[in-house]
TORMAR-966237 format. One record per residue (C-alpha): residue in one letter; x, y, z. Coordinates in pm, whole numbers, plus 32768, in hexadecimal, padded with zeros to 4 digits. Each point is the difference from the previous one (the first is absolute). Layout:
N
NODE resn   px   py   pz
NODE    A    X    Y    Z
...
This chain:
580
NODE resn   px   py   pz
NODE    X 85BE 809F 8C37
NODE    X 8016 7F10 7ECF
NODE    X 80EA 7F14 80D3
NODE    X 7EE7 7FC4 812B
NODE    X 7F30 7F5C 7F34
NODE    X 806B 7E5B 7FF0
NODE    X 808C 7FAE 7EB4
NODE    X 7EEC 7EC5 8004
NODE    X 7F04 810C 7FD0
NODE    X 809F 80A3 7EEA
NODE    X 7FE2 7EAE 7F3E
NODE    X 7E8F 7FA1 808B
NODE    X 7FC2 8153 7F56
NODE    X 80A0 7FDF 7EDE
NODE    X 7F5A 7EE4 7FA2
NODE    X 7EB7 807E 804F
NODE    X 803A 812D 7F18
NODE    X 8070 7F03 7EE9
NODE    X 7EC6 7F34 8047
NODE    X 7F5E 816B 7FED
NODE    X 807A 8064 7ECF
NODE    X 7FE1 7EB6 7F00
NODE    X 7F1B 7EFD 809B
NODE    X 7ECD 80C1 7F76
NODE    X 809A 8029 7E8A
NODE    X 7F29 7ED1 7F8A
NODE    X 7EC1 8057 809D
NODE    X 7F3C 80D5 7F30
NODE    X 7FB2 800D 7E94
NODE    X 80DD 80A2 7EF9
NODE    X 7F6B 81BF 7FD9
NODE    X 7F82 8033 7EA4
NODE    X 80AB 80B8 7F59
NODE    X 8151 800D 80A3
NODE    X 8054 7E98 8094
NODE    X 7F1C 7F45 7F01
NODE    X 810F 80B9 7F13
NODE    X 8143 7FB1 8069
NODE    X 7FA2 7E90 806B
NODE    X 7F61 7FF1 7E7D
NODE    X 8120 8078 7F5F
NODE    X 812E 7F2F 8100
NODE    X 7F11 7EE1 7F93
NODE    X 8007 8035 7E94
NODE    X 817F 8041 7FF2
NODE    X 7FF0 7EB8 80AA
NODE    X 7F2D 7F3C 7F46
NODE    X 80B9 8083 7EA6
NODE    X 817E 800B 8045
NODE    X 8004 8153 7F8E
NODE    X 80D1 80D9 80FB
NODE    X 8021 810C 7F20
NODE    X 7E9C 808E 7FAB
NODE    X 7EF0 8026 8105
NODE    X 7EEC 7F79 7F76
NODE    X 7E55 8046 80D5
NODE    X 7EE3 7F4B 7F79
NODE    X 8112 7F52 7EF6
NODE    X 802B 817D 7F6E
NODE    X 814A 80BB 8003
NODE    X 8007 80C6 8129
NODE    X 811E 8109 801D
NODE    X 7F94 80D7 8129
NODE    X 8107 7FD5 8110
NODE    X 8140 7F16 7FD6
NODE    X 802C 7E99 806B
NODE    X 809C 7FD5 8140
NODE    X 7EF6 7FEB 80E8
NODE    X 7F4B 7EFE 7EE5
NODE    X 816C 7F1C 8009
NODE    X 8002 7FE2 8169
NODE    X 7E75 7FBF 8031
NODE    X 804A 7F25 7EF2
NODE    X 8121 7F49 80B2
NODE    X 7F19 7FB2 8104
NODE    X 7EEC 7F90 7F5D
NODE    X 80EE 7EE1 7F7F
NODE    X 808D 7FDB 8166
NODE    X 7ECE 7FE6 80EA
NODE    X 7EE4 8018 7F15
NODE    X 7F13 80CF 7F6F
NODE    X 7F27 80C7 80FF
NODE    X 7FA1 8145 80D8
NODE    X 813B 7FC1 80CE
NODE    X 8101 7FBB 7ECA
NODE    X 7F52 813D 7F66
NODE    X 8058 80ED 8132
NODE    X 814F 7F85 806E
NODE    X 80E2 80DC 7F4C
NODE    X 7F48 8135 807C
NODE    X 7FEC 7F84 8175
NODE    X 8183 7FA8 7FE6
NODE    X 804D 8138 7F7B
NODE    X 7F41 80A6 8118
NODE    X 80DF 7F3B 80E3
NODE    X 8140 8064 7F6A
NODE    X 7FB6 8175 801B
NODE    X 7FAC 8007 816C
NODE    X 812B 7F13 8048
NODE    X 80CF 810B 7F28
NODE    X 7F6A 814B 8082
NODE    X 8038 7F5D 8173
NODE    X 8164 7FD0 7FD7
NODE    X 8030 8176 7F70
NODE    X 7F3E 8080 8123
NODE    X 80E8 7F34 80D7
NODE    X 8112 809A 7F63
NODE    X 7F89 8170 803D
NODE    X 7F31 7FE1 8135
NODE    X 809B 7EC8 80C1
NODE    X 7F07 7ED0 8059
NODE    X 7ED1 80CD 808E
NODE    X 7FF7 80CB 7EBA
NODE    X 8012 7EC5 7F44
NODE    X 7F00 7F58 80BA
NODE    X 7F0C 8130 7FC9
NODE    X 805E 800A 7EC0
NODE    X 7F90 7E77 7FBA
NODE    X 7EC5 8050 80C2
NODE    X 7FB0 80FB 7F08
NODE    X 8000 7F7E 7ED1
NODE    X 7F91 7E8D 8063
NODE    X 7ECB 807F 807F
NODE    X 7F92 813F 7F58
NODE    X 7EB4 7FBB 7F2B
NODE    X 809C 802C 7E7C
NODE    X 812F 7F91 8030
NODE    X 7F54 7E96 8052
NODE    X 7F00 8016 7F2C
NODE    X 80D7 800C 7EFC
NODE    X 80EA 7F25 8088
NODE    X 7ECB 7EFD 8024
NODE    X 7F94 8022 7E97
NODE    X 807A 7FA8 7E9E
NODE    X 805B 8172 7F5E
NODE    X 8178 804C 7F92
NODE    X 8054 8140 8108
NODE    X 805F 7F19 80F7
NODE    X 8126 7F6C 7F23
NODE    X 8038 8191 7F8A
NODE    X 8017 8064 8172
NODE    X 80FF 7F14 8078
NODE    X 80E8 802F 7ED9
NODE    X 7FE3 8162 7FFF
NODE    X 8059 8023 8192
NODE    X 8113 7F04 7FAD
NODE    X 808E 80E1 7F19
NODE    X 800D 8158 80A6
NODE    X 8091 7F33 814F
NODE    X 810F 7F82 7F28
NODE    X 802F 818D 7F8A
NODE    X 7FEF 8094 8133
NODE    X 80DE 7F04 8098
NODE    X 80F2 8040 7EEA
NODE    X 7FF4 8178 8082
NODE    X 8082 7FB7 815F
NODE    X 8181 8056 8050
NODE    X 8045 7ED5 808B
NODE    X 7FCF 7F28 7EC2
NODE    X 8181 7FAE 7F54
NODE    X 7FE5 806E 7E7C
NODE    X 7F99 7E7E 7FA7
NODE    X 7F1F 7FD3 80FE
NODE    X 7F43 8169 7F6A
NODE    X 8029 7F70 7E92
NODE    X 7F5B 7EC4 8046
NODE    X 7EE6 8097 80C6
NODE    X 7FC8 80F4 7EF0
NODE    X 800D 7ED8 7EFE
NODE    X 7EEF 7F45 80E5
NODE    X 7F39 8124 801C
NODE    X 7FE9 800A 7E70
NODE    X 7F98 7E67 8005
NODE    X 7F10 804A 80D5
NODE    X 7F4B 810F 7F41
NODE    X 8035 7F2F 7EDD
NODE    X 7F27 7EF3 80AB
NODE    X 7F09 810F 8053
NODE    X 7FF0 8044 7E8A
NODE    X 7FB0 7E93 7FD6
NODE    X 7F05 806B 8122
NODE    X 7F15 80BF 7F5A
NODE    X 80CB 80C3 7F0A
NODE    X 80BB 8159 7FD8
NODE    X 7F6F 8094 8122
NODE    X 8116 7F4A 809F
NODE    X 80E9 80FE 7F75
NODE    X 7F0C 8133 7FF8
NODE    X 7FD8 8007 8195
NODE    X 8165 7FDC 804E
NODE    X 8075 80ED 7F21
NODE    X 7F17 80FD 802D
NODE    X 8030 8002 8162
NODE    X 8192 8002 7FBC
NODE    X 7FC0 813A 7F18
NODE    X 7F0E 80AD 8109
NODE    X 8136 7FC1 8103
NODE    X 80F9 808E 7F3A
NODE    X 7F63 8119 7FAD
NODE    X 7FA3 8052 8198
NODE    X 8162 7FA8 8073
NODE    X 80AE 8075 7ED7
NODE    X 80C0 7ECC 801D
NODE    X 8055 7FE1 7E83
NODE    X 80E6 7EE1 8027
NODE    X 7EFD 7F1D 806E
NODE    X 7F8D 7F85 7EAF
NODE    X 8157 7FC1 7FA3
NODE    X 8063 7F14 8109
NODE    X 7EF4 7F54 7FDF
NODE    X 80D1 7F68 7EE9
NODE    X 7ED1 803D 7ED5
NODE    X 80D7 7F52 7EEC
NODE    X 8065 7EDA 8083
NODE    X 7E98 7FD7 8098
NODE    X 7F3F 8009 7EC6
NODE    X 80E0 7EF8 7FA1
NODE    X 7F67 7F14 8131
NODE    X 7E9D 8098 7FA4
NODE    X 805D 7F6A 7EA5
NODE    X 8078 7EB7 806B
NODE    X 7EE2 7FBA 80F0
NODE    X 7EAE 808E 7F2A
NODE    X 80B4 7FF9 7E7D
NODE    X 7FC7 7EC7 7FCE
NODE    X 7E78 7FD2 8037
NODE    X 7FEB 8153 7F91
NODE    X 8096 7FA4 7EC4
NODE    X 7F62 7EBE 7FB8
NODE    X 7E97 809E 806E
NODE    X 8050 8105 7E97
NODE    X 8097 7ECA 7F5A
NODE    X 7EBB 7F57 8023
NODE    X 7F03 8126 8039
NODE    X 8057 8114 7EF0
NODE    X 7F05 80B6 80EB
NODE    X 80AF 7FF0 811F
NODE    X 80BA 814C 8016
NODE    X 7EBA 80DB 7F6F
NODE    X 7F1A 7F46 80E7
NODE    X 80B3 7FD4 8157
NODE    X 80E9 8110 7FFE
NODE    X 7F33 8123 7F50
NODE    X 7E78 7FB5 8049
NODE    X 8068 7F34 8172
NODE    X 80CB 8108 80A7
NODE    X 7FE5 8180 7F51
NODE    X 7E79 7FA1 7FB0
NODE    X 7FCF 7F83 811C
NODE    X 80A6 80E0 80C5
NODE    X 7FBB 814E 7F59
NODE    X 7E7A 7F91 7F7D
NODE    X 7ED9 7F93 80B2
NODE    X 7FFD 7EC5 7EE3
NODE    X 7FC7 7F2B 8139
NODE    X 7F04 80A2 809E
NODE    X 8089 8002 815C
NODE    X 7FF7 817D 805B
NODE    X 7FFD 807B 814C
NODE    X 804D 815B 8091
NODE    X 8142 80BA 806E
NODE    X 8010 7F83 8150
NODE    X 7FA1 7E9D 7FCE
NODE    X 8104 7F5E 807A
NODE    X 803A 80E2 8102
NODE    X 7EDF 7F39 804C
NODE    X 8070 7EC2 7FED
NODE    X 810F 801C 80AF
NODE    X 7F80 80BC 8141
NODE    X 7EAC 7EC9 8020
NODE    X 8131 7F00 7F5F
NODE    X 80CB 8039 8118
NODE    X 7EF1 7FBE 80F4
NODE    X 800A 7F9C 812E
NODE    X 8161 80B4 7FF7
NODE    X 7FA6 8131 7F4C
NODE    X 8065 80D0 813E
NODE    X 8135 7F84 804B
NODE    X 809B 8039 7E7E
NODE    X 7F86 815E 8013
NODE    X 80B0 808A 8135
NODE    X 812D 8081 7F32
NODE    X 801C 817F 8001
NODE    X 808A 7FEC 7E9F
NODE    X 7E83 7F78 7F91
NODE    X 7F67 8115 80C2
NODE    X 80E2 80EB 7F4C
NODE    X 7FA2 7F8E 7EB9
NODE    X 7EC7 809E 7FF6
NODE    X 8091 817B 8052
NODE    X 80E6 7FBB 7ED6
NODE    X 7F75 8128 7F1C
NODE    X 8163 806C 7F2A
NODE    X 8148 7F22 7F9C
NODE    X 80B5 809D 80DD
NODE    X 7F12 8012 80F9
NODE    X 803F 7E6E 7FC2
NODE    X 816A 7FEE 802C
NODE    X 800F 80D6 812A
NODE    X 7EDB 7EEA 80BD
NODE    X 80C4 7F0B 7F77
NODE    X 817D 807C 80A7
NODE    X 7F27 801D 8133
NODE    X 7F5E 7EBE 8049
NODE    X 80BA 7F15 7F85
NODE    X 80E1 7F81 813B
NODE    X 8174 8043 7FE2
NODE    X 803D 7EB5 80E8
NODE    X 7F6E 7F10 7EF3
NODE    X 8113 8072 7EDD
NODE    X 80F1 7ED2 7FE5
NODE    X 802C 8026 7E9E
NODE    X 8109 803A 7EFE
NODE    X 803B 8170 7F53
NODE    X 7F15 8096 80AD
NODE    X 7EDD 7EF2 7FB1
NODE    X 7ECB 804E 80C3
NODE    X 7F8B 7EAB 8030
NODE    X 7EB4 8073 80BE
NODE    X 7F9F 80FF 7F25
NODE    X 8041 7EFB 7F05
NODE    X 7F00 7F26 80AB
NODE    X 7F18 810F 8016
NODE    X 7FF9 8074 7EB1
NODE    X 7FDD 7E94 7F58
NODE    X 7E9C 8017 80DE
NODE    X 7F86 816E 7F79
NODE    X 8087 7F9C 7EA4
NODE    X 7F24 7EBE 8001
NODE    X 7EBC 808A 8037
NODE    X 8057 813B 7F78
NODE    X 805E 7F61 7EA5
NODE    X 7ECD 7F2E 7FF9
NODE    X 7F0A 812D 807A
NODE    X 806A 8084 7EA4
NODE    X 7FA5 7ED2 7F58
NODE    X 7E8A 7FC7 7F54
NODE    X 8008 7EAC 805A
NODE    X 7FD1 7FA9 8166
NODE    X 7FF6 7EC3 80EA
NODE    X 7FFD 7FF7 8162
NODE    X 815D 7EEC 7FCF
NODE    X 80AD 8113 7F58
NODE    X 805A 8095 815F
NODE    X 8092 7EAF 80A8
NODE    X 8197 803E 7F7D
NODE    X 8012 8127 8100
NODE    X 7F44 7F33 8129
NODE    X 813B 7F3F 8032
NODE    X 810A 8173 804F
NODE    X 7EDA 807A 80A0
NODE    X 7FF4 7EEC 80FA
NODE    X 8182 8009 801B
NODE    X 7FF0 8176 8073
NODE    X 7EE0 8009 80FC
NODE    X 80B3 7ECA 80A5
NODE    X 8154 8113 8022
NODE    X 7EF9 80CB 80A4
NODE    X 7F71 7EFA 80EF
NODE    X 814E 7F97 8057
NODE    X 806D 8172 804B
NODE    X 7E8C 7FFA 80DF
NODE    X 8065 7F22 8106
NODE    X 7FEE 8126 80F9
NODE    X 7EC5 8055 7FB7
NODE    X 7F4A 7ED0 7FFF
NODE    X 7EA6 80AA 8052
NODE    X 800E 80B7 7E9C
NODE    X 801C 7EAE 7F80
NODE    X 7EC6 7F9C 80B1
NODE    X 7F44 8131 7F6D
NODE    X 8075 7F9E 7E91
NODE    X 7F56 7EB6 8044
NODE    X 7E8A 8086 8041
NODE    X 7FBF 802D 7E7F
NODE    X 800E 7EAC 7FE4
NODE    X 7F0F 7FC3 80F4
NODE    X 7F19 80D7 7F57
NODE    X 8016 7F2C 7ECA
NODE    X 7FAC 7EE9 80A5
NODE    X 7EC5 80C5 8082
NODE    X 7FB4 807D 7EAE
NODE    X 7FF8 7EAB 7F54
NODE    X 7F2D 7F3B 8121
NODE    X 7ED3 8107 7FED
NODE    X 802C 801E 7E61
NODE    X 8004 7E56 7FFC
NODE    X 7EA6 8041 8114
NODE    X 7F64 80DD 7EF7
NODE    X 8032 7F4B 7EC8
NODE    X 7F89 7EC2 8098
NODE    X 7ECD 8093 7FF4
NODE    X 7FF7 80AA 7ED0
NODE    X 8105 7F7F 7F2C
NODE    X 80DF 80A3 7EF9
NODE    X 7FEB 802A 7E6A
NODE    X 7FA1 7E8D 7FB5
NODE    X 8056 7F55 8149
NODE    X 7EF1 7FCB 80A5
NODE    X 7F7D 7FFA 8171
NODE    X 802F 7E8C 8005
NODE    X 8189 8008 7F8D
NODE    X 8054 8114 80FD
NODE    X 7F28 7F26 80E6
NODE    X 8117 7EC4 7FC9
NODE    X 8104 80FE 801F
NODE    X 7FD9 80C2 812A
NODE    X 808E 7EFD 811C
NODE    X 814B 7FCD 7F08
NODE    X 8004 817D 7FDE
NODE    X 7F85 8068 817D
NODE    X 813F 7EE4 804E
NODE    X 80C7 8106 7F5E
NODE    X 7FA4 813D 8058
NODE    X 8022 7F6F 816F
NODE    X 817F 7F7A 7FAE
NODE    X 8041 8166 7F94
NODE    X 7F80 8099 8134
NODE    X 80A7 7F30 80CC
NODE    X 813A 8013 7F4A
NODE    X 8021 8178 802D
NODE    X 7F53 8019 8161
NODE    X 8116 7F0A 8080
NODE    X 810A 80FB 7F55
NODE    X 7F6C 8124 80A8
NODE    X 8025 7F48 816C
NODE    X 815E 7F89 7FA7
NODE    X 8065 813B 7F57
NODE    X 7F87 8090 8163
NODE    X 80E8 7F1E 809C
NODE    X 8148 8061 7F28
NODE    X 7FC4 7E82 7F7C
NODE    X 804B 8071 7E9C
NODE    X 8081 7ECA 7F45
NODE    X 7EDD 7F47 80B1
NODE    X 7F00 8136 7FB1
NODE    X 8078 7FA1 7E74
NODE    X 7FD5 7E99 7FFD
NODE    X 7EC9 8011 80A6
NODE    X 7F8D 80F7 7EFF
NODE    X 80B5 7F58 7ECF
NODE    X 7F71 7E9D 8014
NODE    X 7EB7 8059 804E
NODE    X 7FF4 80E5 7F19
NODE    X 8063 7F19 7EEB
NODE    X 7F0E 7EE7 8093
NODE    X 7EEC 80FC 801A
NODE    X 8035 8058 7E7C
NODE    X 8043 7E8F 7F86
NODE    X 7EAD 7FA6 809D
NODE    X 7F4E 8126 7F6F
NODE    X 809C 7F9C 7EAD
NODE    X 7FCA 7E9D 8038
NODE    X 7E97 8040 805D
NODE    X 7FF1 8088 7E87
NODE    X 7FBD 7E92 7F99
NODE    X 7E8B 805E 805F
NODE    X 7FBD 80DD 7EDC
NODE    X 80F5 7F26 7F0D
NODE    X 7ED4 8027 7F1F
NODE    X 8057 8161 7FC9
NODE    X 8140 7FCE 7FB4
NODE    X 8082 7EC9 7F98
NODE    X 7F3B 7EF9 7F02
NODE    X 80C9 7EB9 80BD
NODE    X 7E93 7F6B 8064
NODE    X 7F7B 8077 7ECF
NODE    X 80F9 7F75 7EED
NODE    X 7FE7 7E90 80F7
NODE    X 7EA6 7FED 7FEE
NODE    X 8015 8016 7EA2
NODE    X 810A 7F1E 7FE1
NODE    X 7F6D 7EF4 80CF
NODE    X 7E95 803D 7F33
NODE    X 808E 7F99 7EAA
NODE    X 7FD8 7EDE 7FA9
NODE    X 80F2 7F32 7F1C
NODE    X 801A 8099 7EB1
NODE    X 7F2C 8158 8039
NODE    X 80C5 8132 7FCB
NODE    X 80E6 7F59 7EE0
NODE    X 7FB3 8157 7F1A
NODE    X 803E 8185 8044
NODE    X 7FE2 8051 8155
NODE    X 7F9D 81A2 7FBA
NODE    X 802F 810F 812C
NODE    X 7EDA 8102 7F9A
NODE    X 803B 8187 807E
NODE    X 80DC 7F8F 80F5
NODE    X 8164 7EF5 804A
NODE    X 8008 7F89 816B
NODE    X 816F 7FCF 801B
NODE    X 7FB9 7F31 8156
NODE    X 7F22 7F1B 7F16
NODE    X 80EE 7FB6 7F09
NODE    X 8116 7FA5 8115
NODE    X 7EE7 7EF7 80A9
NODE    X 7F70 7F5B 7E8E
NODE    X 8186 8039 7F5D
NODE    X 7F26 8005 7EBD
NODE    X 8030 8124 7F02
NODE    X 7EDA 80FA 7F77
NODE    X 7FA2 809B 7EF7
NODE    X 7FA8 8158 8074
NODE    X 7EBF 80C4 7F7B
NODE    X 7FF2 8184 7FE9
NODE    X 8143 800B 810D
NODE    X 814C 8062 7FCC
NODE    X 8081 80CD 8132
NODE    X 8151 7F84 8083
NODE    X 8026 7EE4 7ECF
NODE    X 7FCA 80D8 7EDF
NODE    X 8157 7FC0 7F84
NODE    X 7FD9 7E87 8000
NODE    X 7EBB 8051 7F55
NODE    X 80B5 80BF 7EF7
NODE    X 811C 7EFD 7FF9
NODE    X 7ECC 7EC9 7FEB
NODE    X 7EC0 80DC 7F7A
NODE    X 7F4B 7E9F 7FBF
NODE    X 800B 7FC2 8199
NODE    X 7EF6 811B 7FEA
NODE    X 7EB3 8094 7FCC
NODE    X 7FB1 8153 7FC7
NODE    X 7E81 7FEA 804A
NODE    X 7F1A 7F7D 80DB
NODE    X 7F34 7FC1 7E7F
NODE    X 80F4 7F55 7F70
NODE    X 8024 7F2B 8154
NODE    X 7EA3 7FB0 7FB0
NODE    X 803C 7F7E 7EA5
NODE    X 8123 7F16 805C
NODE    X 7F1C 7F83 8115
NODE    X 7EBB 7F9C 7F79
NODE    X 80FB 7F5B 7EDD
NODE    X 80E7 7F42 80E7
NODE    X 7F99 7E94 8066
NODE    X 80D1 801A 8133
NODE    X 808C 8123 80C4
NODE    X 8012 8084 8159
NODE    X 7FC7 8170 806E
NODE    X 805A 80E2 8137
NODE    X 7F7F 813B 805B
NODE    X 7F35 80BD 80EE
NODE    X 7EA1 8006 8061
NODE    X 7F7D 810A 7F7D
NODE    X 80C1 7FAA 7E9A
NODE    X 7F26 7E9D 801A
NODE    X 7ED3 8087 8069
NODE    X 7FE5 80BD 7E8E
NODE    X 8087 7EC2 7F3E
NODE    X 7EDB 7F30 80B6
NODE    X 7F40 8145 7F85
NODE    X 8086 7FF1 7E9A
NODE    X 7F7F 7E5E 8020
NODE    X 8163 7F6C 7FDF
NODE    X 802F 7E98 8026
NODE    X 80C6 7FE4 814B
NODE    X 7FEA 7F19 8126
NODE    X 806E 806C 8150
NODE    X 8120 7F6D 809C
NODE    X 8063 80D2 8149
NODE    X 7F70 8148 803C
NODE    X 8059 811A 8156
NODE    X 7FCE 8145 8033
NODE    X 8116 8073 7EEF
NODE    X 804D 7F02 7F1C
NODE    X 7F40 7EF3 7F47
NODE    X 8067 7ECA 7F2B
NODE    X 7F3C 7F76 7EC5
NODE    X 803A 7EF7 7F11
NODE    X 7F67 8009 7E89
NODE    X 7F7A 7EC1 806B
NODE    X 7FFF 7EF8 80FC
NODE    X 8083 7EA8 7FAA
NODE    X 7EE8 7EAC 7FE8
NODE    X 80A3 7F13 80EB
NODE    X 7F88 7E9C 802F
NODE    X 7F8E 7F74 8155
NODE    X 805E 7EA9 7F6D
């Protein structure tokens, strides 16, 4: 089926997906807080030379470790600072997964499967939103799927005894990069998913050929020495990143980011859109839900899980495997108090791998294929009318007029995802299945990349880039040469456009170490704020506009620089310059 279509396609495709997936990197404005964050910080590790400490707003920041920062970093000095530079790493990473997850679908389900499988996960909507943006799962994701392939490879019979050492010692790099990632979480999921496993299967070997010893010594190699020199040159390093970021975090609701049981549940099922249907046809998910005992459990398990698919070593059920990573994913987060939609995205990539097996196993019944597709036209349905109805009337503090510039950007992609999945249904109809996918994959992925894309129109919301260069392009020589002071709030979007550190009033949040570390890059109160101001002869103030309605209440001497609907600039005063 693959074979009939010419090979000149495959590349006039492939380079439309790559043009897809990176040519829209650099269009719109860094997200507060997220991007503005990690494009601060990859700038100031820059701008320093130190490689070692993370440093936001010039304070020492010890939240997550380095190795998204180095390579941001690396680019910055290789094609410049910028939106694109910023979101490389993430959209690279993205690439690498699918390219990965397609060749272990090929693997188990032959070239449909894999094609399916690359369908997937290119074009479902969180996987490329968050392969499109500048957050750390992306890098997590790939070097987590990198390391249970290398595992699970290392469990099939037809691997020599070297060949199963070194994929077992390249399945402990690459959790050692996912460390690097985003921190021990890159250990947690793995093993808690090996230890869920073992106790199903009663396969109590498992842990043990996983060969533990010799890979904590790679673990060590690979993260020891930042780890290391981070305590070396942080004494709170250890308290603060591996007590308060990951059991606090995990086990509080510090953060603030609650949700309920079945959150991402959520996620997942409206992530996976507009393939939600076709990753749920499994009778094992079905079964999950009658699961009431353990044994009840083992006995669903034994039954669905497909006999055919168990090329593995000592008994090693490699789908179950598979299956079990996915549960233990959203399972192990669902306990957590601290929730974020990106959590979810490491078990997008086996999830993707397994409904392509069960397309590939489909190709008789192409016409259930076509069914699976009508969700997604529904979607497209669903966002058209909702895009009609908030032109109107708007949304929070978008108004009318925004949703007004939006709607042809977002009507252009509602109508790419109703096309994309009405063309599957007629060539599912037709047993056209690898056509039915590509159809549905790369308009898909243009439909969302517009939508996204179209973003640009509210960048106000999100994003101070216009902001911070109108502010920049307003000050004149010499203005701005004392404090600049964030007041209630720290746009981290701001501080990546101006480059320029603050002194942050009544605001700690996410940099109250480095305000601990440097209390005198602080203010407690908006009084004592007050005090430094009407004293300085020069200084420079951000904040919102509420905060400077009440300080043009309280008669402080500000001018106005630049001023929108969230943020506003003021100088203590404004410069005499001569005409002469």
């Amino acid at each position: 089926m693959l074979e009939s279509l010419p090979r000149a396609r495959y590349y006039l495709l492939g380079s439309l997906f790559l043009l897809l997936w990176f040519a829209a990197l650099g269009t719109r404005g860094l997200f507060s807080p997220d991007e503005g964050r990690y494009g601060l910080i990859a700038h100031e590790m820059l701008v320093s030379g130190d490689w070692v400490t993370p440093h936001l707003n010039d304070l020492v920041y010890l939240e997550k470790p380095p190795l998204q920062y180095w390579m941001t970093a690396i680019a910055y000095r290789v094609i410049g600072e910028g939106e694109f530079a910023t979101r490389l790493w993430p959209a690279l990473c993205g690439l690498a997964t699918i390219a990965l997850s397609v060749l272990w679908a090929w693997r188990r389900s032959g070239p449909l499967g894999a094609l399916a499988c690359g369908c997937i996960l290119a074009s479902n909507l969180l996987f490329f939103l968050f392969a499109q943006v500048a957050t750390l799962d992306m890098g997590l994701t790939l070097f987590l799927l990198l390391g249970l392939v290398a595992f699970m490879q290392a469990e099939r019979p037809a691997e020599s005894r070297k060949a199963i050492l070194l994929w077992q010692w390249a399945g402990w790099g690459a959790l050692a990069l996912a460390v690097l990632s985003k921190g021990l979480i890159g250990l947690v999921l793995p093993a808690f998913t090996v230890a869920v496993y073992t106790l199903i299967t009663r396969d109590w070997r498992l842990p043990l050929r996983l060969q533990p010893l010799s890979g904590l010594v790679i673990l060590f190699i690979v993260c020891g020495p930042w780890f290391i020199a981070a305590q070396r040159a942080n004494p709170e390093f250890f308290n603060f990143f591996i007590i308060h970021e990951h059991f606090a975090r995990f086990g509080t609701a510090a953060h603030q980011r609650t949700g309920a049981w079945w959150y991402f549940l959520a996620v997942a099922l409206l992530g996976l859109l507009p393939w939600t249907a076709f990753c749920a046809r499994e009778r094992f998910w079905r079964s999950l839900g009658r699961l009431s005992t353990w044994q009840a459990w083992r006995r669903t398990v034994a039954r669905h899980v497909d006999p055919k698919q168990a090329v593995y070593r000592v008994g090693f059920n490699e789908p179950l495997f598979m299956v079990l990573w996915i549960v233990c994913v959203i399972g192990f987060f669902s306990l957590s108090h601290s929730k974020l939609p990106a959590y979810v995205v490491p078990a997008f990539p086996l999830i993707a791998v397994l409904a392509g097996g069960v397309i590939a196993r489909s190709q008789q019944d192409a016409t259930q294929l076509a069914v699976r597709a009508w969700p997604g036209l529904v979607l497209a349905v669903v966002l058209a009318l909702s895009i009609l109805i908030l032109r109107s009337s708007g949304v929070d503090d978008v108004s009318p007029q925004l949703m007004r510039r939006f709607t042809p950007l977002g009507l252009t992609a509602a109508a790419l995802l109703a096309i994309a999945n009405v063309g599957a249904i007629l060539l599912f109809r037709r047993a056209r299945i690898a056509s039915a996918l590509l159809v549905m994959g790369m308009l898909s992925l243009a439909g969302w990349q517009v939508l996204l894309t179209g973003a640009t129109v509210f960048e106000e919301a999100y994003s101070a880039r216009s902001f911070a260069r109108a502010v920049v392009r307003d000050l004149v020589a010499g203005e701005g040469n004392g404090p600049w002071y964030s007041v209630g709030i720290y746009d981290n979007s701001f501080g990546f456009y101006t480059a320029h550190p603050m002194v942050l009033v009544a605001y700690r949040d996410e940099l109250q170490l480095g305000l601990a570390i440097n209390p005198e890059r602080g203010v407690e109160t908006i009084d004592e704020f007050v005090l430094r101001w009407v004293a300085s002869e020069s200084a420079a103030a951000f904040m919102q506009p509420v905060t400077y309605e009440s300080m043009v209440a309280r008669g402080l001497p500000m001018v106005l620089v630049a001023r929108d609907a969230r943020r506003v600039f003021v100088l203590r005063q404004r410069m005499r310059t001569s005409l002469l």
